[in-house]
C-alpha positions, -999 to +999 in steps of 0.1 A: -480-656+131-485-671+094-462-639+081-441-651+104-439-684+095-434-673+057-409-649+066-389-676+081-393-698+054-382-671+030-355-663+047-345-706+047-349-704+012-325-672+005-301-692+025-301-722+001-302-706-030-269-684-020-250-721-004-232-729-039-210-762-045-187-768-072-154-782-082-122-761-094-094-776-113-061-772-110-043-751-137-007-739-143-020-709-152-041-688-139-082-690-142-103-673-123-138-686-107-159-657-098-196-657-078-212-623-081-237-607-057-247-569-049-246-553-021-258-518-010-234-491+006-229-498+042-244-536+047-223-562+059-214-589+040-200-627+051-185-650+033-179-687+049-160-710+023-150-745+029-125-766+004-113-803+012-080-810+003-049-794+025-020-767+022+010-785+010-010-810-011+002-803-046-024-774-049-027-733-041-064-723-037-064-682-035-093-658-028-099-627-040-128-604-032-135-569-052-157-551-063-172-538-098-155-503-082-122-519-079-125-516-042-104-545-028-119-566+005-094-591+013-074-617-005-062-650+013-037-676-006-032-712-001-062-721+023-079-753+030-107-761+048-129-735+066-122-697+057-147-668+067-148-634+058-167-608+070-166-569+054-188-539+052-194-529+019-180-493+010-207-484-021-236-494-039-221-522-062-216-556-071-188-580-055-169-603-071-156-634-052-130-654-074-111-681-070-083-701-085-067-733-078-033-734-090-014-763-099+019-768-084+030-808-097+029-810-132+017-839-148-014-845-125-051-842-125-062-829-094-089-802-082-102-789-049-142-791-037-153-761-022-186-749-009-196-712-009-222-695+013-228-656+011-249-636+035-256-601+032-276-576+061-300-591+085-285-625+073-253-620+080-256-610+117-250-630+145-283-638+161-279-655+188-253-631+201-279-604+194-306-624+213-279-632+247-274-596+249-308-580+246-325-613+262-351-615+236-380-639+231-381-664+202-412-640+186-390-612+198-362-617+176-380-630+146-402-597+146-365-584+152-355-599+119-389-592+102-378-552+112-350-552+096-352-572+065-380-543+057-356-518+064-331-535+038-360-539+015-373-503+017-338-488+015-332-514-018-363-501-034-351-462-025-320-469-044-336-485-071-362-457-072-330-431-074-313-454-096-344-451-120-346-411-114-308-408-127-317-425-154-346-411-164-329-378-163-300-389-186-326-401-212-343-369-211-309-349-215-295-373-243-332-372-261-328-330-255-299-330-272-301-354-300-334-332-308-313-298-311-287-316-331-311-329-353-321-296-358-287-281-361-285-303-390-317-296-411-306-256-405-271-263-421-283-286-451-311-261-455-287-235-462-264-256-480-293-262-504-299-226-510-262-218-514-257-246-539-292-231-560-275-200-559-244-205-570-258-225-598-282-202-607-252-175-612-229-199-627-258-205-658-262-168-656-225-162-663-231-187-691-259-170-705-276-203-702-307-187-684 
């Protein structure tokens, strides 16, 4: 019961640090406010977003999600208020959720407030639905969630683990062949050198200086 309790709390404390809040000015050009995150190949990802302010009201707030891939999720222009998105994640990469607020009355200082909350995995799905359909008990569905944020954590450390493998290998290959060029080198200027003592050595000969 106490891992459960810390796993919950853990889980509370993810939540906040992902809830941003900020303020985006309005500009006449555009300038883009991104929020980065990774995500792993096949998790789902949801994005709820809320901005004051209304459509019509002087201001264009735009979304664009991507990611570092160029993979495009979904783009949504001139929204106000409450706007979710939900995706599944097509590679192991990072996502990039921009905004920009774009100012359509010249001449006036205005900007839009918007609040930002990204879930990824077990976060992002829909637990009570999950616990109406299978009937589950309150310990039920927390060991439920216990389950699969192990899952998430054992397939993150896999990746990492392959991740470190790849690199590993392209370290040994570039160290492989710096050492053989390396080598390459001292061969060529070695001869070099005894080319250039022979040649002089004939040239003083020629000379009858030795």
């Amino acid at each position: 019961m106490q891992f459960l309790n810390l796993s919950i709390l853990l889980a509370f404390f993810t939540q906040l640090i992902c809830g941003l809040h900020f303020d985006i000015p309005a500009n006449h050009h555009s300038e883009l406010v991104c929020v980065r995150d990774f995500v792993q190949q096949g998790q789902l990802v949801v994005i709820s977003l809320f901005s004051d302010g209304s459509v019509g009201d002087g201001q264009m707030l735009n979304l664009y999600v991507r990611d570092t891939l160029g993979n495009e999720y979904r783009t949504k222009r001139d929204f106000a208020g409450d706007l979710r998105v939900a995706f599944t994640a097509s590679a192991n990469a990072a996502i990039d959720i921009c905004l920009e607020n774009m100012a359509q009355i010249k001449g006036a200082a205005m900007s839009r407030s918007v609040e930002l909350d990204i879930e990824t995995g077990s976060e992002a799905r829909d637990w009570n639905l999950i616990s109406a359909n299978n009937k589950l008990k309150p310990v039920e569905l927390e060991l439920r969630k216990v389950e699969e944020l192990a899952d998430e954590i054992v397939d993150e450390l896999g990746y990492l683990k392959n991740r470190e493998e790849r690199l590993r290998d392209t370290n040994e290959s570039t160290n492989s062949r710096v050492t053989r060029f390396s080598l390459l080198i001292i061969i060529v200027l070695g001869c070099l050198g005894a080319w250039q003592l022979n040649y002089l050595r004939n040239f003083f000969k020629s000379k009858n200086i030795i």
